[in-house]
N, C-alpha and C positions, 0 to 999 in steps of 0.2 A: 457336491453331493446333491441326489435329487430330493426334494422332499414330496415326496407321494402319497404319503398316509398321515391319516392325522388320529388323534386320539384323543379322548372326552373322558373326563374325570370331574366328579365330586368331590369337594373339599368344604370345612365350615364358610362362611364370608368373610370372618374375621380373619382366618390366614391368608384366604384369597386377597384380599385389600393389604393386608400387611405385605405381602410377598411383591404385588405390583409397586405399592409406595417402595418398598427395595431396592426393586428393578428402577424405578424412576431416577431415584437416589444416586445410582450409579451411571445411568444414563444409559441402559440394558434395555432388551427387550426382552420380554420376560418369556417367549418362545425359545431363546438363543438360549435363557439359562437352565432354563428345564432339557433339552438339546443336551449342554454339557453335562448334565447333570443324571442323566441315563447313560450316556457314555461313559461316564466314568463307574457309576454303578454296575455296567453290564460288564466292564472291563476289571475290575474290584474281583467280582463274582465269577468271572471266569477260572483268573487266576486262581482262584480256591478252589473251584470244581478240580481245576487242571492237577493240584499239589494233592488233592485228597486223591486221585484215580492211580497218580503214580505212586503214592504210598499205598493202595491197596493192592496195585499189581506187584508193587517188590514186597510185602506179606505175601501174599499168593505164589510167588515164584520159588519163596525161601520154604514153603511148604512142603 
């Protein structure tokens, strides 16, 4: 997969340093885990989108 965009975010320093020491810990790179870490949130959240549209089309349909 390409990585073509990047994205900048604010955080305290103390989680920032806390988060990297993590990623060290594990021998991660703390890109990779932020990566999965939207992945699996965008995929969480889709899922739900998808379960709420079909439940209000089958109300809608039973109308």
């Amino acid at each position: 997969m390409v990585k073509d965009s990047g994205l900048r975010i604010r955080v305290e320093r103390e989680l920032r340093e806390e988060f990297l020491k993590s990623c060290r810990e594990q021998d991660r790179p703390a890109a990779q885990v932020l990566r999965e870490f939207m992945r699996r949130y965008v995929q969480r959240h889709s899922v739900s989108d998808h379960l709420v549209c079909r439940t209000t089309e089958h109300t809608d349909e039973n109308q």
